[in-house]
C-alpha positions as CSV (number, residue, x, y, z in Angstrom):
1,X,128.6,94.6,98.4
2,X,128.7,98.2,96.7
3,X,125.8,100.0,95.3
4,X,127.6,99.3,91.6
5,X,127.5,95.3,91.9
6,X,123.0,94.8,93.5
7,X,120.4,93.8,91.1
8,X,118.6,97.1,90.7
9,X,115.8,95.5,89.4
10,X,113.1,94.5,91.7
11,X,110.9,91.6,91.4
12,X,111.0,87.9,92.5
13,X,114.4,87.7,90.9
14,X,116.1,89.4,93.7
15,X,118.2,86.9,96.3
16,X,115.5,86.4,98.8
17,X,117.7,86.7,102.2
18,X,117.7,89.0,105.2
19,X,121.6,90.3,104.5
20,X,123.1,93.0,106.7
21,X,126.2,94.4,105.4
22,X,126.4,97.2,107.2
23,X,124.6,99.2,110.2
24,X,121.0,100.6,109.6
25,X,121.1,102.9,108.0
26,X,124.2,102.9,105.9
27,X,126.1,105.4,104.6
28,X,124.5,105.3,101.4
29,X,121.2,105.3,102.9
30,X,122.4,108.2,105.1
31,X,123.3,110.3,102.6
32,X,119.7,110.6,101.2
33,X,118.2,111.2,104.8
34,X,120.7,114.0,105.4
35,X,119.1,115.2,101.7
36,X,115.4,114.7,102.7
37,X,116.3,116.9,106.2
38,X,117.1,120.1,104.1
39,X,114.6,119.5,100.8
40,X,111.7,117.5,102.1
41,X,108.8,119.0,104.8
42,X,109.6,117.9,108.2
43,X,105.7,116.4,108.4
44,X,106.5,113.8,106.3
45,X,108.2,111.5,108.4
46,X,109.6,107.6,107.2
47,X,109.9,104.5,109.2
48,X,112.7,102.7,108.0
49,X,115.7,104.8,107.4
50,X,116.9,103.4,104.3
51,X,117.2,104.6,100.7
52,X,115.5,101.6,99.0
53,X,117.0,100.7,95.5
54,X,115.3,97.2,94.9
55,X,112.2,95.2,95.7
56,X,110.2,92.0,95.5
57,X,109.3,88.5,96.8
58,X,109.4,89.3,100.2
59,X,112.6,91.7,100.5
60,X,113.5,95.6,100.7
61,X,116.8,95.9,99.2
62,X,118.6,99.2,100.0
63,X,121.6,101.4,98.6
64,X,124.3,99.9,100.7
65,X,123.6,96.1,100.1
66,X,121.2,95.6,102.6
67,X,118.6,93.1,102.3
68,X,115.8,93.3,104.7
69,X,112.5,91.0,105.4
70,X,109.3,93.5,104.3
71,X,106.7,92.7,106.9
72,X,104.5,96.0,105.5
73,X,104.4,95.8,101.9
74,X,104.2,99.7,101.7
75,X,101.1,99.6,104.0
76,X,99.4,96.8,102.4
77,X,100.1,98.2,98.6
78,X,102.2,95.3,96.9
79,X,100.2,92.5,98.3
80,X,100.9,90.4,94.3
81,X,104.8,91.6,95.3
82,X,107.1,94.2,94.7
83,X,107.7,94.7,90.3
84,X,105.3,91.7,89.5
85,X,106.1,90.8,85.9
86,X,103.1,91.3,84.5
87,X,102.1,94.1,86.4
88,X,106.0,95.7,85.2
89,X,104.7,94.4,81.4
90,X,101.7,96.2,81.3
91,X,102.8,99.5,82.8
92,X,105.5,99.3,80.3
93,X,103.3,98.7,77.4
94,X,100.9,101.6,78.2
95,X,103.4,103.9,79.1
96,X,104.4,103.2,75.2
97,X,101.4,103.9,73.9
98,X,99.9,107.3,75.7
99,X,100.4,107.8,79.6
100,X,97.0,109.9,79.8
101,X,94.3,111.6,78.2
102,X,91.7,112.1,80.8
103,X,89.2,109.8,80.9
104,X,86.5,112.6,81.4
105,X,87.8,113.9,78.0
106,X,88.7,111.1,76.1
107,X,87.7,107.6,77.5
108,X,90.0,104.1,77.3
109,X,89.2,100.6,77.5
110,X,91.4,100.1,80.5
111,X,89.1,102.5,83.1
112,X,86.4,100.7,81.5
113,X,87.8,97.3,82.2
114,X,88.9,98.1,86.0
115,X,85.5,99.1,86.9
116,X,83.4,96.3,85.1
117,X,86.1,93.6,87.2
118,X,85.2,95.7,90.6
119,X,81.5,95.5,89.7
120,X,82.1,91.6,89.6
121,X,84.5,91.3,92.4
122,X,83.1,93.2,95.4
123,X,80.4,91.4,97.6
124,X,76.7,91.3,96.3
125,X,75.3,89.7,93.4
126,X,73.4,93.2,92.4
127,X,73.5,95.8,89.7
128,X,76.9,97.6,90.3
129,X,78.7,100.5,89.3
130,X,82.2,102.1,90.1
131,X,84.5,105.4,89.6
132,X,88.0,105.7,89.8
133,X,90.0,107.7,91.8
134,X,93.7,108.5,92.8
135,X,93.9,107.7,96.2
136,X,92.2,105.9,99.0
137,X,91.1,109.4,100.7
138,X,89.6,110.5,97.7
139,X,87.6,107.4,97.2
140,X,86.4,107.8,101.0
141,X,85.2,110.7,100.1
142,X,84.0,110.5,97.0
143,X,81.4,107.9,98.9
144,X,80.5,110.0,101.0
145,X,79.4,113.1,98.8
146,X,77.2,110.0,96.2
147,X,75.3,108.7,99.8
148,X,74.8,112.5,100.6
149,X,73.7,113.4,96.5
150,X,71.8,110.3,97.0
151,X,69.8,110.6,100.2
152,X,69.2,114.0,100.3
153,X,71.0,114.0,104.1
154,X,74.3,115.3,105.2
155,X,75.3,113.6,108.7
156,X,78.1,110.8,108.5
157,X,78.9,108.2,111.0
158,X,82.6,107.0,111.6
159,X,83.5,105.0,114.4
160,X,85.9,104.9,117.5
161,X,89.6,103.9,116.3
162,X,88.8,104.7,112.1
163,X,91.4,105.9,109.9
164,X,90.2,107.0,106.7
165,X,92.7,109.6,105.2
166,X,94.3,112.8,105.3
167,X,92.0,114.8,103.2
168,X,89.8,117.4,105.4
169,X,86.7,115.6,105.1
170,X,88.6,112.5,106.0
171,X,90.6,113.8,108.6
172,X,86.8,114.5,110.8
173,X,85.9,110.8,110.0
174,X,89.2,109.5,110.8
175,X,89.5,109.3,114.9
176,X,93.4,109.2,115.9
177,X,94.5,113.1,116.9
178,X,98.3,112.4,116.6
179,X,99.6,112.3,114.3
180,X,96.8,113.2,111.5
181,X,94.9,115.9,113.0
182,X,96.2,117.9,115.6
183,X,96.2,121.5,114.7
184,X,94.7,120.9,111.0
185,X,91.5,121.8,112.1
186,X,88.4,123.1,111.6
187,X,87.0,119.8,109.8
188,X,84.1,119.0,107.9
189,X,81.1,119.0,110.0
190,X,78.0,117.0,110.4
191,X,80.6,114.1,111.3
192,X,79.6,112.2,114.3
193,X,81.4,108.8,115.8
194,X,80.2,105.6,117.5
195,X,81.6,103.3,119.9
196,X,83.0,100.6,117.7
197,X,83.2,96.5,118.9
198,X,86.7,96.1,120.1
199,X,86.4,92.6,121.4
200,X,90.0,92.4,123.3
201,X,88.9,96.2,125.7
202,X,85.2,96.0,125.6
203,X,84.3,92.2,126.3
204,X,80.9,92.8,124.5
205,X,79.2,90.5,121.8
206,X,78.9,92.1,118.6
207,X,75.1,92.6,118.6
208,X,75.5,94.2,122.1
209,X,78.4,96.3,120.9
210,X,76.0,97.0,117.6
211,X,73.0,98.0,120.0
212,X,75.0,100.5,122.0
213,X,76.4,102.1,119.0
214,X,72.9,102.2,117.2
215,X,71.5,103.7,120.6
216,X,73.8,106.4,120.3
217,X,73.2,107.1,116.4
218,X,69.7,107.4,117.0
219,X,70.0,109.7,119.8
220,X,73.2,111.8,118.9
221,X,72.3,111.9,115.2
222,X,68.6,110.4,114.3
223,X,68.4,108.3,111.4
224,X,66.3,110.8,109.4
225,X,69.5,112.9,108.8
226,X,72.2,110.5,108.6
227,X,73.7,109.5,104.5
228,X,75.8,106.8,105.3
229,X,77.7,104.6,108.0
230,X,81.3,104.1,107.2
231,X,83.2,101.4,108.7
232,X,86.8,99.4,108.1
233,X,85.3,96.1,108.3
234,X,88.8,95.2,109.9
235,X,90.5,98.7,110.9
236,X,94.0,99.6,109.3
237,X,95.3,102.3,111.9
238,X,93.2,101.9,114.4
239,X,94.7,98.5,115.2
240,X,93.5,95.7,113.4
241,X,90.3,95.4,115.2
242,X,88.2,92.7,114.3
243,X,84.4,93.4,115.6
244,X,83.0,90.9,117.6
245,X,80.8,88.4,115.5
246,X,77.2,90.0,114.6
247,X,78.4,93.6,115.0
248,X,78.7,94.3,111.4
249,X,75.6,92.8,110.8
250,X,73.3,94.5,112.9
251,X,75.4,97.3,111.9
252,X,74.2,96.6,108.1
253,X,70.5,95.8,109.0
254,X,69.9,99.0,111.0
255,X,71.2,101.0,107.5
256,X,68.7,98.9,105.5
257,X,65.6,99.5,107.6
258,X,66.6,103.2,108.0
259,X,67.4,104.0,104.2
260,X,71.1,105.1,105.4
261,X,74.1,104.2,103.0
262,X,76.6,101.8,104.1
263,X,79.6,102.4,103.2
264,X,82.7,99.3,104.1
265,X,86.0,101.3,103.5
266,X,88.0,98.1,102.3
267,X,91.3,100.2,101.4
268,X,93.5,98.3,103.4
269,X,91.7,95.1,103.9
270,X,90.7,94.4,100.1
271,X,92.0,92.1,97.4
272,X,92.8,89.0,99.3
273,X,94.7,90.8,102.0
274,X,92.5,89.1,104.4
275,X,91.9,85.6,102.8
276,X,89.2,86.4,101.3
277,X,89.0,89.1,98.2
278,X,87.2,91.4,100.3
279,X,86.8,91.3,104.1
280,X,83.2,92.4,104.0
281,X,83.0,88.2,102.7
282,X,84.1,87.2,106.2
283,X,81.6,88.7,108.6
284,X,78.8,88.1,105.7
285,X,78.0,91.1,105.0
286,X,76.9,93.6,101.6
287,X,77.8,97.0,101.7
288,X,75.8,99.7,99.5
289,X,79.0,101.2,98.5
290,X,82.9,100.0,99.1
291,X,85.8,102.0,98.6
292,X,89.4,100.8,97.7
293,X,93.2,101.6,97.2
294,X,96.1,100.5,98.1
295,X,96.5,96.7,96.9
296,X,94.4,97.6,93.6
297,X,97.3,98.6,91.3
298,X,100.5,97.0,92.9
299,X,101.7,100.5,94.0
300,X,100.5,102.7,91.7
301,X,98.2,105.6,92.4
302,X,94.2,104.4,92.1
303,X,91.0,103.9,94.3
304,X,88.0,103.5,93.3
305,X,84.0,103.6,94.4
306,X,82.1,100.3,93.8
307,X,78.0,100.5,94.7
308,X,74.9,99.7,93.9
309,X,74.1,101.5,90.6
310,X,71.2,103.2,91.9
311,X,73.6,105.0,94.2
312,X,76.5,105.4,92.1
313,X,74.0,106.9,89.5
314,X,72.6,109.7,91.5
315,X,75.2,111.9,91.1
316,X,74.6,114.9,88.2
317,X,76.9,114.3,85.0
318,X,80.4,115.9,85.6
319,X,79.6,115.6,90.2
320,X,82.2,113.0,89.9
321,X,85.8,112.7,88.6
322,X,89.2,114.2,88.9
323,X,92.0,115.1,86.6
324,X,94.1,112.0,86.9
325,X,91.3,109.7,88.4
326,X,91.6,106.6,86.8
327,X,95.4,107.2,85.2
328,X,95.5,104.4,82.1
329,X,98.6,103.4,83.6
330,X,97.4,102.9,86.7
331,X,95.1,101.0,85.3
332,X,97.1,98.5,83.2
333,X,98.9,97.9,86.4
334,X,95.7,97.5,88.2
335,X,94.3,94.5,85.4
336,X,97.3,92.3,85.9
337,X,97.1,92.7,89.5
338,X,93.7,91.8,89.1
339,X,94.8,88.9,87.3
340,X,97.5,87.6,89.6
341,X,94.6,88.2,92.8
342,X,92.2,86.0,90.3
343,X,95.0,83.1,88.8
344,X,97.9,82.7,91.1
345,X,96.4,81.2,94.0
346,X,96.6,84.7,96.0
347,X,93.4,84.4,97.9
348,X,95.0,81.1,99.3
349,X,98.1,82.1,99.8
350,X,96.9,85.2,102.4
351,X,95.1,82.6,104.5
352,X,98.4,80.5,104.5
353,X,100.2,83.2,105.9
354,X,97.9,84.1,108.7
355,X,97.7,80.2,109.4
356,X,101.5,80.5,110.4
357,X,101.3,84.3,111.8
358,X,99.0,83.6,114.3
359,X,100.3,80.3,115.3
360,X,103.7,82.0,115.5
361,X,102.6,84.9,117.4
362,X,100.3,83.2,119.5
363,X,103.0,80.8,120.5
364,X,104.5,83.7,121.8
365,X,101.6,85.0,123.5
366,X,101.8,81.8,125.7
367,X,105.5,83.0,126.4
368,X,105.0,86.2,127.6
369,X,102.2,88.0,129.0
370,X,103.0,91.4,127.4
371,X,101.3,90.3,124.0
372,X,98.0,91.2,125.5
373,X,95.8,89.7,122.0
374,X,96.4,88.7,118.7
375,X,94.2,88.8,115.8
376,X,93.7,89.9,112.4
377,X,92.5,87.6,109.3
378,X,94.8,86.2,106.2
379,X,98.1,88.4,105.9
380,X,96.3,91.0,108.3
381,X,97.3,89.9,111.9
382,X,98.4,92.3,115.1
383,X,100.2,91.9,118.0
384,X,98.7,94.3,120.9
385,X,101.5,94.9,123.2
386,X,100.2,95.8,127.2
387,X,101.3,96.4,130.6
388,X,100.5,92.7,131.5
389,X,99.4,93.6,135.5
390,X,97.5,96.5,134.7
391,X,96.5,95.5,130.4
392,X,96.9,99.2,129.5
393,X,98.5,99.7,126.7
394,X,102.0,99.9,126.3
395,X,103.4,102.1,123.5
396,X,107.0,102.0,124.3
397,X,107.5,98.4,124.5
398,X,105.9,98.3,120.9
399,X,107.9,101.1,119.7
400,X,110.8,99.3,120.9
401,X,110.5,96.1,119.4
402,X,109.3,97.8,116.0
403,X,112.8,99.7,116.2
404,X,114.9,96.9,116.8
405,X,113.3,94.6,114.2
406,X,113.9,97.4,111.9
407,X,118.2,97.7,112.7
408,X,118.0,93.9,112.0
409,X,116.5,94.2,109.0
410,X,113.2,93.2,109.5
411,X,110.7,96.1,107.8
412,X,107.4,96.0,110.5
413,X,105.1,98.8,111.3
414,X,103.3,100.1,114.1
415,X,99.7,101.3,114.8
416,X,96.8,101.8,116.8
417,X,95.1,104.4,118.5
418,X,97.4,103.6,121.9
419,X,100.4,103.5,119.7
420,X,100.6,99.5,121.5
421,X,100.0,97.7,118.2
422,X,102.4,95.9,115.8
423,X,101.1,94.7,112.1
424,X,102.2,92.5,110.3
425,X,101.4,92.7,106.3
426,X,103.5,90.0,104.1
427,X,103.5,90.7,100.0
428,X,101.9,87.5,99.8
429,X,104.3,86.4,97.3
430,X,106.5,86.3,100.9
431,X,108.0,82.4,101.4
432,X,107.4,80.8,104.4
433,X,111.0,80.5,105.3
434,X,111.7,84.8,105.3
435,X,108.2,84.5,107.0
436,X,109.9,82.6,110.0
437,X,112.9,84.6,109.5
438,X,111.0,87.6,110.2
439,X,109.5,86.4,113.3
440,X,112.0,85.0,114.9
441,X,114.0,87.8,114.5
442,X,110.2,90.4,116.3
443,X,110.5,87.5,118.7
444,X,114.4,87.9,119.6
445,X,113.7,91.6,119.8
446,X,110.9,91.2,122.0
447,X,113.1,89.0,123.9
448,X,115.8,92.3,124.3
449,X,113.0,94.5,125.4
């Protein structure tokens, strides 16, 4: 198939197949590589060496014809699928009408509109309030300067395996070295780090993982100086860690009785991503302030703060903004995402697909040893891969797999602090058929490795 005969338009109209026409990556794809060597910095790397043309439903179609499974979704961003109709319909219609203004200059219904369906979304049945940013780094820290305005302290607590961005304030909260820190230093300091419940390495419940990371708080730090606790209720980078049940809990009840913000990063695990609209709803819990990202706006640039209005409020007029925070056509896309989340059975549809990830994966894990633990909620689930005599991590097999899934055409990515973890992140507008697909084709590749 040449590049003059695909569908360049995305969307669930696309033929949803795995179709290999040619190696990966072809010599269309090739060509742009060989152009991002010479014009694009060397630190921005890519995963997938293709030259994407087309998307949606659960495909990645590139310049040479090739049709490949998307197990990522850009990192969780088109979780209502790649060039949803309405989302496409909206952002066309603002684009028409003005593309920006600045909503700290001249404000628009849409900003307005984003943040009173956040204030009703996000967990708690309290007084809420939320800004909008560009990016899940700057809502992290965004949250982060409001808990410091607002307690009059400065210290911060992250915890073992975080990722929260590649800003320099994020960059000290987030743990992993390589590849987001090393040599970018000096960070931000009064940054200090916690032992987080990791259920598969530590073998602890979560209110005895809780009590040995509050033990360390209140020694290392003292809760008369700390602002806020900051924690991926289920970690992106770090490896899909799910605490141990309890952990978050006493996590949350120590903030309380100690006036210390708690901040649940949800950028990767909110808007039904998990099977639930937020995963704080799973463990139970009520964060002071949550940040998000990514799934918000179907791909285009916006984050946002969500909190209890007393906090959100104690910021000075004009302590809180940013020129393109809040972009109205971010925000169009944003309401019919929204909408699809809310009216298309979304919420549902993520815990279907962890339903058949885990069983799939799990059925795997009986098969061979090397699959050390699988976990994850909704369209959220991991594969840890490990030496299976020794259960240390092993980076290479994962690496491996991930590699050959990819030149089969199946789009997975890799994480953890070990560099041993697979994740697995379906649009959930993926069918169950590519689903399978996909797998089988990790589990063939696991099978070569």
């Amino acid at each position: 198939m040449s590049l003059d005969t695909l569908p360049l338009v995305g969307g669930p109209s696309l033929a949803q197949e795995r179709r290999l026409v040619t190696a990966i990556p072809g010599p269309r794809s090739q060509e742009l590589l060989d152009r991002k060597a010479v014009a694009v910095a060397s630190g921005v790397g890519h995963t997938v060496p293709i030259q994407a043309v087309a998307a949606g439903g659960g495909v990645v179609v590139d310049a040479d014809g090739n049709s490949l499974i998307d197990l990522g979704s850009g990192i969780a961003v088109t979780s209502v699928g790649n060039a949803h109709p309405a989302v496409v319909k909206a952002v066309q219609e603002q684009v028409a009408a003005f593309t920006h203004t600045c909503f700290m200059i001249s404000p628009y219904d849409s900003y307005v509109a984003v943040a009173e369906a956040l204030n009703r979304l996000t967990p708690g049945d309290h007084e809420k309030k939320s800004a909008l940013f560009n990016s899940g780094a700057e809502a992290v820290e965004n949250a982060v300067k409001i808990a410091r305005k607002f307690t009059g302290r400065q210290a911060v607590v992250a915890f073992d395996h975080a990722y929260h961005g590649r800003t320099n304030l994020t960059m000290a909260l987030t743990a992993k070295n390589m590849p987001y820190k090393s040599g970018f230093g000096p960070f931000a300091a009064e940054v200090y780090r916690a032992p987080l419940s990791y259920p598969f390495r530590d073998g602890l419940s979560g209110p005895d993982a809780a009590a040995k990371a509050i033990s360390l708080i209140e020694k290392q730090v003292g809760a008369d100086n700390l602002a806020a606790v900051i924690i991926e209720p289920i970690q992106g980078e770090g490896g899909f860690i799910v605490p141990a049940d309890g952990f978050l809990n006493a996590i949350v009840d120590w903030c309380r009785a100690n006036g210390v913000v708690f901040i649940a990063d949800e950028v990767q695990s909110g808007f039904a991503r998990t099977g639930a609209m937020f995963a704080s709803e799973l463990f139970g819990i009520v964060p002071d302030l949550v940040t998000t990202a990514k799934g918000i706006a179907a791909g285009l640039p916006l984050a946002a703060v969500t909190g209890r209005a007393d906090i959100m409020d104690a910021t000075h007029t004009g302590g809180l903004g940013g020129t393109y925070g809040g972009n109205p056509i971010a925000c169009a896309a944003a309401l019919a995402s929204i909408d699809a989340f809310e009216n298309e059975g979304l919420v549902e549809r993520a815990q279907q697909i962890g339903e058949l990830l885990k069983g799939r994966l799990r059925e795997l894990q009986k098969a061979d040893p090397r699959i050390g633990d699988v976990r994850g909620h909704g369209a959220m689930i991991a594969a840890e891969f490990v030496d299976p005599t020794t259960g240390a991590p092993d980076a290479a097999l994962t690496a491996s797999v991930a590699k050959t899934a990819i030149a089969e055409g199946v789009i997975v990515l890799t994480c953890g602090t070990y560099g041993n973890v697979i994740r697995f992140l379906p649009p959930l507008t993926i069918g169950d058929e590519l689903l399978n697909e996909g797998l089988d084709v990790v589990a063939a590749a696991l099978a070569r490795n």
